[in-house]
C-alpha positions as CSV (number, residue, x, y, z in Angstrom):
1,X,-73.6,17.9,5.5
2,X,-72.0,17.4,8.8
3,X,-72.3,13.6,8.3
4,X,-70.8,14.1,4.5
5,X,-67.8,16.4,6.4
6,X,-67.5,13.6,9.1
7,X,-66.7,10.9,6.9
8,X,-64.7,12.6,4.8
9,X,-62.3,13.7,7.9
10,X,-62.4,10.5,8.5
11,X,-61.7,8.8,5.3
12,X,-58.6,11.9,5.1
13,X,-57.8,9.7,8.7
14,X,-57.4,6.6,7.1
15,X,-55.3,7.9,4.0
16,X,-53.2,9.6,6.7
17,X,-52.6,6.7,8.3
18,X,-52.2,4.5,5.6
19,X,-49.8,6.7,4.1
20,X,-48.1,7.2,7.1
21,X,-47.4,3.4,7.0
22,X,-46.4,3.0,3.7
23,X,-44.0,5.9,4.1
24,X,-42.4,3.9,7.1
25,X,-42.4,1.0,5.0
26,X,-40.7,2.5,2.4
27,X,-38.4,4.1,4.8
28,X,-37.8,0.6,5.8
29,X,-37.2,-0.5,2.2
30,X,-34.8,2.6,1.3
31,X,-32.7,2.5,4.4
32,X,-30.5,0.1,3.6
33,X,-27.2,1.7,2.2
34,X,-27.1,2.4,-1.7
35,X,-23.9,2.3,-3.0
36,X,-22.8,5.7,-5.1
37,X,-24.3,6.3,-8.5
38,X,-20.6,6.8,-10.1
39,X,-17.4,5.3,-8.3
40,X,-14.1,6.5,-9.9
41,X,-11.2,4.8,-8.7
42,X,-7.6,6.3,-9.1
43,X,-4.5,3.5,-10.2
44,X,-1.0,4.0,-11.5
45,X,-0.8,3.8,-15.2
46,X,-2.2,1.6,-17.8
47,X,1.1,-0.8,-18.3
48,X,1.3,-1.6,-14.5
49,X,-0.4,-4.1,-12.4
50,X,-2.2,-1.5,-10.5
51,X,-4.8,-0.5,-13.0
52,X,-4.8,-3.6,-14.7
53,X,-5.9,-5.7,-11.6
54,X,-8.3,-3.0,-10.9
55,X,-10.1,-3.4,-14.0
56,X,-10.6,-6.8,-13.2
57,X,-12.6,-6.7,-10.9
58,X,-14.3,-2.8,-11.6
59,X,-16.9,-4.5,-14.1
60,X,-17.6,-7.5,-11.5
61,X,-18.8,-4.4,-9.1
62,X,-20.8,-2.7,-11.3
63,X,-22.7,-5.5,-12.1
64,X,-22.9,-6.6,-8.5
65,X,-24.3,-3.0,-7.4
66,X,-25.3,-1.1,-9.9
67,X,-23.2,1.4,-10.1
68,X,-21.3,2.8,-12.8
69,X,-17.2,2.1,-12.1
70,X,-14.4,4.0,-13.7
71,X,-11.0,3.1,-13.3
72,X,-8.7,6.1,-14.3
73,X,-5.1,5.5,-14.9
74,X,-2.9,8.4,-13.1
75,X,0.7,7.4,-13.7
76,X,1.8,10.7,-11.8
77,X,1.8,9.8,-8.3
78,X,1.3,13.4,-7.0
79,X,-1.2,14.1,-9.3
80,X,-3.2,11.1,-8.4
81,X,-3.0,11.7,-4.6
82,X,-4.1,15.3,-5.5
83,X,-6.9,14.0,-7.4
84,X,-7.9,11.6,-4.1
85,X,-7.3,14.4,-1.4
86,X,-7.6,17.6,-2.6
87,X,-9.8,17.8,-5.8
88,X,-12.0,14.3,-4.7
89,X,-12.2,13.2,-8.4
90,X,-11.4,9.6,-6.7
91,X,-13.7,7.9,-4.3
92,X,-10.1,5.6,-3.5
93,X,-6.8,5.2,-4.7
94,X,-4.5,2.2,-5.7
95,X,-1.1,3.2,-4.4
96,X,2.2,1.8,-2.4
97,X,2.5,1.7,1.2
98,X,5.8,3.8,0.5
99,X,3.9,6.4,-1.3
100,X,1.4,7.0,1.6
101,X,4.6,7.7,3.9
102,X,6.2,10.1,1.3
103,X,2.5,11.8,0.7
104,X,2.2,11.4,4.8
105,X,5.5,13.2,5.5
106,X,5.8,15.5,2.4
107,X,8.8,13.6,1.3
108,X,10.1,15.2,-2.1
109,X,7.5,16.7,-4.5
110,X,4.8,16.5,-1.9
111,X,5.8,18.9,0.0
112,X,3.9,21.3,-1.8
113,X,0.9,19.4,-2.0
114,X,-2.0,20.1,0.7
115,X,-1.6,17.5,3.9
116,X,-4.2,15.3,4.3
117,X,-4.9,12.1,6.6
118,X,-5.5,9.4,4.6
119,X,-6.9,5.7,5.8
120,X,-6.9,1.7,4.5
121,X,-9.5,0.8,3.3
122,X,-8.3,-2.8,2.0
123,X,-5.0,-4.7,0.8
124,X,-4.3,-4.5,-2.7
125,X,-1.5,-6.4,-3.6
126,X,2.2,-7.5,-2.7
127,X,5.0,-7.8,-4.7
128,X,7.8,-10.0,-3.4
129,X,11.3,-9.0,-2.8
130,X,14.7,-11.0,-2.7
131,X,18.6,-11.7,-3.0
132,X,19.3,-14.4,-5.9
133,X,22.5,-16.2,-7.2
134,X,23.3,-18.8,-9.5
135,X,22.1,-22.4,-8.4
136,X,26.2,-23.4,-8.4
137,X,27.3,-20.2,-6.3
138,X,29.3,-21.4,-2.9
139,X,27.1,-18.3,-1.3
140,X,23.9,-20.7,0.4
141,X,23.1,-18.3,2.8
142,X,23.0,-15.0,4.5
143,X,25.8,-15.9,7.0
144,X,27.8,-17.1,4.3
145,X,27.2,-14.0,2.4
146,X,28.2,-11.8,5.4
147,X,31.5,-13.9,6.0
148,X,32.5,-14.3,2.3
149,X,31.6,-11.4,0.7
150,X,31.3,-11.1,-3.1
151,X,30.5,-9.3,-5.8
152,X,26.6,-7.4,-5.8
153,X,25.0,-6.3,-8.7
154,X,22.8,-2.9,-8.3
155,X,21.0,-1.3,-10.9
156,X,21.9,2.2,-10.4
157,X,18.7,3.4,-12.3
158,X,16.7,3.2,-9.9
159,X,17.2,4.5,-6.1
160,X,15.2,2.4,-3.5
161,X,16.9,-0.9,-5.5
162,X,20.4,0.9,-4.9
163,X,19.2,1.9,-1.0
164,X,18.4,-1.8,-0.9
165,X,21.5,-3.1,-1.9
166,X,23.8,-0.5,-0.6
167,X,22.2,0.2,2.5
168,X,19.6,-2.2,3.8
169,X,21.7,-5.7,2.7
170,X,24.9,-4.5,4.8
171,X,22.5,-3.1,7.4
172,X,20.9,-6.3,7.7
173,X,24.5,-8.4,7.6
174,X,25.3,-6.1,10.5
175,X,28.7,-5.3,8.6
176,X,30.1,-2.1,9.3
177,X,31.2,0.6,6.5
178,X,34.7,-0.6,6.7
179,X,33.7,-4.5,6.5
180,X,31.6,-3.9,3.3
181,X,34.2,-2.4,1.3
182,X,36.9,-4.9,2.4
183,X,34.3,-7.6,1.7
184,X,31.9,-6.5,-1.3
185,X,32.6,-5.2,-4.5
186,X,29.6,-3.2,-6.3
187,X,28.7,-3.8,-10.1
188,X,26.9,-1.2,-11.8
189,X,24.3,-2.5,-14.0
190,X,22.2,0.1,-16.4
191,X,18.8,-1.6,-15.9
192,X,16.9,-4.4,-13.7
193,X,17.2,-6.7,-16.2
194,X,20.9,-6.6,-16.5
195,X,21.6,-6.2,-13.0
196,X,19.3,-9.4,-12.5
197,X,21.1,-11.4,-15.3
198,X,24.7,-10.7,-14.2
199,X,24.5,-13.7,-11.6
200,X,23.8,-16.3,-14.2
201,X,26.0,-14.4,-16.5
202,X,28.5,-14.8,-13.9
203,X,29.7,-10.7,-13.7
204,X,27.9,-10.8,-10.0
205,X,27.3,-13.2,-7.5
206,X,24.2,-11.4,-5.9
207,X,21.1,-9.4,-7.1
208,X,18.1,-7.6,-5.5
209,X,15.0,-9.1,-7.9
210,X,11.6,-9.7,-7.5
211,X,10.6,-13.6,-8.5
212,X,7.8,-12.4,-10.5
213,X,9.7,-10.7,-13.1
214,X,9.6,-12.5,-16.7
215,X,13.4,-12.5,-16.7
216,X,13.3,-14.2,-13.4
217,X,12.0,-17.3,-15.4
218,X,14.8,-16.4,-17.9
219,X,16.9,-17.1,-15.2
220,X,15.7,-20.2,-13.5
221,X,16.4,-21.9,-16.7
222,X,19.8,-20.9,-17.2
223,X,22.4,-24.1,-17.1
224,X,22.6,-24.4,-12.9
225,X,19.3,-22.3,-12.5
226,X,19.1,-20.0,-9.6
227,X,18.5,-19.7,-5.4
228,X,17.3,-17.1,-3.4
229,X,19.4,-16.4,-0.2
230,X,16.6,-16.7,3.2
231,X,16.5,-13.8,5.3
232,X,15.4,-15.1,8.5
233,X,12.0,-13.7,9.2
234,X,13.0,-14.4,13.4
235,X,16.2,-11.9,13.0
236,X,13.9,-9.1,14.3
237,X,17.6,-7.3,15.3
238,X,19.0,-7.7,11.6
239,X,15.3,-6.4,9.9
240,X,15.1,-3.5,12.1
241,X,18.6,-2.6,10.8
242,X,16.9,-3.2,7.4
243,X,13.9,-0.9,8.2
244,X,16.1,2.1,8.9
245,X,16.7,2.5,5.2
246,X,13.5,0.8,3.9
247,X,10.9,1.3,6.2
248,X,7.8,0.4,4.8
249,X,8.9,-3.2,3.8
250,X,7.6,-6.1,5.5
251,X,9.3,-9.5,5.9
252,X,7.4,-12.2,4.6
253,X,7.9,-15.9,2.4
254,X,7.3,-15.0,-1.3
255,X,4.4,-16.4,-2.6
256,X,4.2,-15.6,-6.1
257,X,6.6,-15.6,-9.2
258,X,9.0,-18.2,-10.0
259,X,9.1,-22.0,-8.4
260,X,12.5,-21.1,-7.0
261,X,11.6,-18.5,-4.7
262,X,8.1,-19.9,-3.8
263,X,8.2,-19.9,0.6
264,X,11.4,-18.5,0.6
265,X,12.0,-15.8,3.4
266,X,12.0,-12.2,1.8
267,X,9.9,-9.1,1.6
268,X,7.1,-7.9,-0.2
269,X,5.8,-4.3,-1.1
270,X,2.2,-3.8,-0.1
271,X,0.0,-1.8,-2.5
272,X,-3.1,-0.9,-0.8
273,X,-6.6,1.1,-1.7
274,X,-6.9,4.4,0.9
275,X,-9.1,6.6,0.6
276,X,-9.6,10.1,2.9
277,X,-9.7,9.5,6.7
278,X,-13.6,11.7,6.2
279,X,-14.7,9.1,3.7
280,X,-18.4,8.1,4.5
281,X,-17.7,5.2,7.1
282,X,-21.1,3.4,5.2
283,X,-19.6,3.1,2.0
284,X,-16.2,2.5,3.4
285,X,-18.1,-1.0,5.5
286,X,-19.7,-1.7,2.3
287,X,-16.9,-2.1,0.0
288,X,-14.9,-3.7,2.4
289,X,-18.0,-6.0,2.7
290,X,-18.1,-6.4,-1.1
291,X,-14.5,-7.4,-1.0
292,X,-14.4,-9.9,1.1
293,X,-17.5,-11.8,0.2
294,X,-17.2,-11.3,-3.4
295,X,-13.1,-12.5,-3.7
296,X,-14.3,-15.9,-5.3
297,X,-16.1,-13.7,-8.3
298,X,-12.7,-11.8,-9.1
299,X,-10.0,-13.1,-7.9
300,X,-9.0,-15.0,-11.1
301,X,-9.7,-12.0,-12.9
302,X,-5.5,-11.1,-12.6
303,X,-3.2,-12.9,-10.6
304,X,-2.3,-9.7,-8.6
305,X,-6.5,-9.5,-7.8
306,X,-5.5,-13.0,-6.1
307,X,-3.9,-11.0,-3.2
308,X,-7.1,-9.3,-2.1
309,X,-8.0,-12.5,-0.2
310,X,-8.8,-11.6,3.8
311,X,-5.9,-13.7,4.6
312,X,-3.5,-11.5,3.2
313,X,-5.1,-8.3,4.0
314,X,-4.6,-9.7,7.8
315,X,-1.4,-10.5,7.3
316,X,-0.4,-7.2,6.1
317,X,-2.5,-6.1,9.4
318,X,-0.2,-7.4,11.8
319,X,2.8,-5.5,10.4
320,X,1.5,-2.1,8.9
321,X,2.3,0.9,10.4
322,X,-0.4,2.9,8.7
323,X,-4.2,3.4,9.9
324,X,-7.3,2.0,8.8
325,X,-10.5,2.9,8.1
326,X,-13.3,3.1,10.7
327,X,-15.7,1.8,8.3
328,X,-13.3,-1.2,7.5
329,X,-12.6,-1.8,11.1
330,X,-16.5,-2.2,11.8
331,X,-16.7,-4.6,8.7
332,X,-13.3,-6.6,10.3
333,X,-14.6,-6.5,13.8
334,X,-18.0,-8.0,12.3
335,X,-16.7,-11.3,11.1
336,X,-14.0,-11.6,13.4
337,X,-10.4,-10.3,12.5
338,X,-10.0,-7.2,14.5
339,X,-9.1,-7.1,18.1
340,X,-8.5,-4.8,20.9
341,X,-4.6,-5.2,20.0
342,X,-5.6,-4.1,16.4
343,X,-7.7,-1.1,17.8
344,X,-4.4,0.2,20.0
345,X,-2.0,-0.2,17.1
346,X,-4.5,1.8,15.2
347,X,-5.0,4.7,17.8
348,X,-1.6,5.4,17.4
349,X,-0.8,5.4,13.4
350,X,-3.8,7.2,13.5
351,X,-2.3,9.9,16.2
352,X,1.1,9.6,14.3
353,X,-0.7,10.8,11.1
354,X,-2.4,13.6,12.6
355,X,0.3,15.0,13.8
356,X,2.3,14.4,10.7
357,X,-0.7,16.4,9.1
358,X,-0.9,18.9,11.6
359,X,2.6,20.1,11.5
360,X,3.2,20.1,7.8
361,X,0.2,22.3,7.4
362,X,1.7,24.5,10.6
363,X,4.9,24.9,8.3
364,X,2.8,26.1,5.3
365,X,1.1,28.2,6.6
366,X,4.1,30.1,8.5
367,X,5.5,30.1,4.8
368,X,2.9,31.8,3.9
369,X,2.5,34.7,6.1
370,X,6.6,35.1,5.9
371,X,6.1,34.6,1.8
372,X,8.2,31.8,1.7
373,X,8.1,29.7,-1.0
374,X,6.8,26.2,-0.6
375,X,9.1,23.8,-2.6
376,X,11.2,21.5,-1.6
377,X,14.1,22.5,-3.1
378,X,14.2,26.1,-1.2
379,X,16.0,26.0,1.5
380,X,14.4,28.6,3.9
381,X,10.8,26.8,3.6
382,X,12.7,23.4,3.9
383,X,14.1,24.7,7.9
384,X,10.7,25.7,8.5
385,X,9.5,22.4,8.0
386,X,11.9,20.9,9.4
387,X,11.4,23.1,12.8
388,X,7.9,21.9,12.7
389,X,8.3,18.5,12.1
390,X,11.5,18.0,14.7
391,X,10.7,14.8,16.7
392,X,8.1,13.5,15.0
393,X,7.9,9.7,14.6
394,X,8.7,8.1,11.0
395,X,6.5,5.3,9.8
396,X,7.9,1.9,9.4
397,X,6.6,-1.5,9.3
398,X,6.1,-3.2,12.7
399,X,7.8,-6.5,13.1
């Protein structure tokens, strides 16, 4: 009996042990990070670039990792960041760089929404910006623009294209109120299209366009075609005038559209993919892992998915003004293409957004206890704010 109980204590040893060491080696096995079950990513609605681009490569990652990928259109930009922040029906968002600041600073119709830090986790896509004329107009250049003047078209229908125009160009020029209105006269045009058209129509002599607009190519063969006026990527004292009215633009040569504006000096508009600064930093690494090394498997799945290369995500790195994600920065410091300079720039977007964050939701909550109401177009919750948020920095590109 006691021999019987001995070697069955010891055979319960053994089965211990050995089960002890295929636990570890499963533990082994299973440690490796498993991408989420579902992944449901927010993008602007289904006739824009945003969710289209998405889409192309959202079935290349499922396949890659299992995992089931939605892409849901959101063509209301509150709603979606709503959806990302406060609700967490998004694991990340597709949205502009300009967005983030308005969502950042509770610009408009987010003032009412909850404050929330929000981080990169990888470059999206860029849409180039530019001035255009006719390919016979005597205007070649930006100096000759600021000492001739002329005629600029603006499409009044939409108000960061008249800012530009209005604002940023003279700002840029360094032409005071009273030069621009001895020296340019505005046309009004009803839509992009027309205000684009009018300098090969010959009603302006300048328009604000982006090259990869189909009525660009319209353009460019027009009788005499069209050029794009440089703007001087070295006049850091003429873009910083520029950035006061548009801050989260970045100069840069545009790369895609038309052949006329290819490596011409401009701007672009950054779209990025953020997600909450608590996202899991493992699944922020991973994707940011996925891609990088997975760019050749979609990135002629749409031309904008073309822009997702590293290159250009560094690119955009070296002028953003907004912070990235820790789990990114691992993944970046891993192969190479972050620095200590990266980390300090960081530090402080990051600082500048928390206390962005920290004050807006200060303001709200003063509202609250006085039963103010939070909208932005009362006026008593709109001082509050403003006390609150008195000499805090603004967010704009770094040049």
């Amino acid at each position: 009996m006691i021999q019987s109980r001995t070697r069955r204590v010891a055979g319960t040893a053994v089965a211990l042990v050995a089960g002890l060491a295929l636990g570890s080696a499963a533990v082994a096995e299973t440690s490796e990070f498993q991408m989420p079950r579902l992944m449901v990513i927010g993008a602007a609605g289904t006739s824009g670039g945003s969710f289209a681009s998405t889409n192309g490569w959202a079935p290349i990652l499922q396949k890659d990792v299992g995992s089931m990928v939605r892409v849901v259109p959101e063509d209301n930009e509150a709603q979606r960041y709503r959806r990302l922040v406060e609700r967490g029906d998004f694991r990340f968002v597709s949205v502009s760089s300009a967005e983030v600041r308005f969502q950042t600073l509770g610009i408009g119709g987010y003032v009412s929404t909850s404050p929330a830090a929000q981080r990169i986790l990888w470059h999206h896509n860029d849409t180039p910006w530019g001035f255009v004329v006719a390919g016979d107009s005597p205007i070649q250049s930006m100096e000759d623009l600021k000492e001739r003047g002329g005629r600029i078209s603006v499409a009044i229908q939409s108000p960061p294209m008249v800012t530009a125009v209005k604002k940023a160009l003279p700002a840029y020029l360094g032409l005071s109120e009273d030069e621009v209105s001895e020296k340019f006269r505005y046309i009004s045009a009803g839509s992009y299209g027309e205000s684009c058209r009018s300098v090969v129509e010959g009603r302006a002599d300048v328009a604000y366009c982006t090259p990869t607009s189909s009525v660009l190519s319209e353009m460019e063969g027009a009788p005499g075609g069209i050029r794009w006026l440089p703007m001087d990527m070295s006049n850091t004292e003429g873009w910083e005038r520029f950035l006061d009215h548009r801050p989260m633009t970045v100069p840069a040569k545009m790369e895609l559209g038309v052949s006329s504006g290819r490596g011409v000096e401009g701007l672009i508009s950054n779209f990025l993919y953020v997600l909450p600064a608590d996202a899991d930093e493992e699944y922020a690494y991973n994707m940011a892992k996925w891609f990088h090394e997975k760019y050749d498997l979609y990135k002629n799945t749409h031309i904008l998915a073309s822009r997702m290369a590293l290159e250009n995500f560094r690119d955009y790195l070296n002028r953003s003004p907004l912070p990235v994600h820790d789990g990114t920065i691992r993944y970046l410091r891993e192969i190479g293409q972050w620095t200590d300079e990266d980390d300090a720039w960081n530090q402080e977007a990051i600082e500048k957004m928390d206390r962005w964050v920290a004050a807006r939701k200060a303001a709200m909550e003063e509202a609250r206890a006085k039963r103010v109401e939070i909208d932005h177009e009362n006026e008593a919750f709109m001082a509050i704010l403003s006390r609150h948020t008195e000499g805090l920095e603004d967010f704009r590109s770094r040049l």
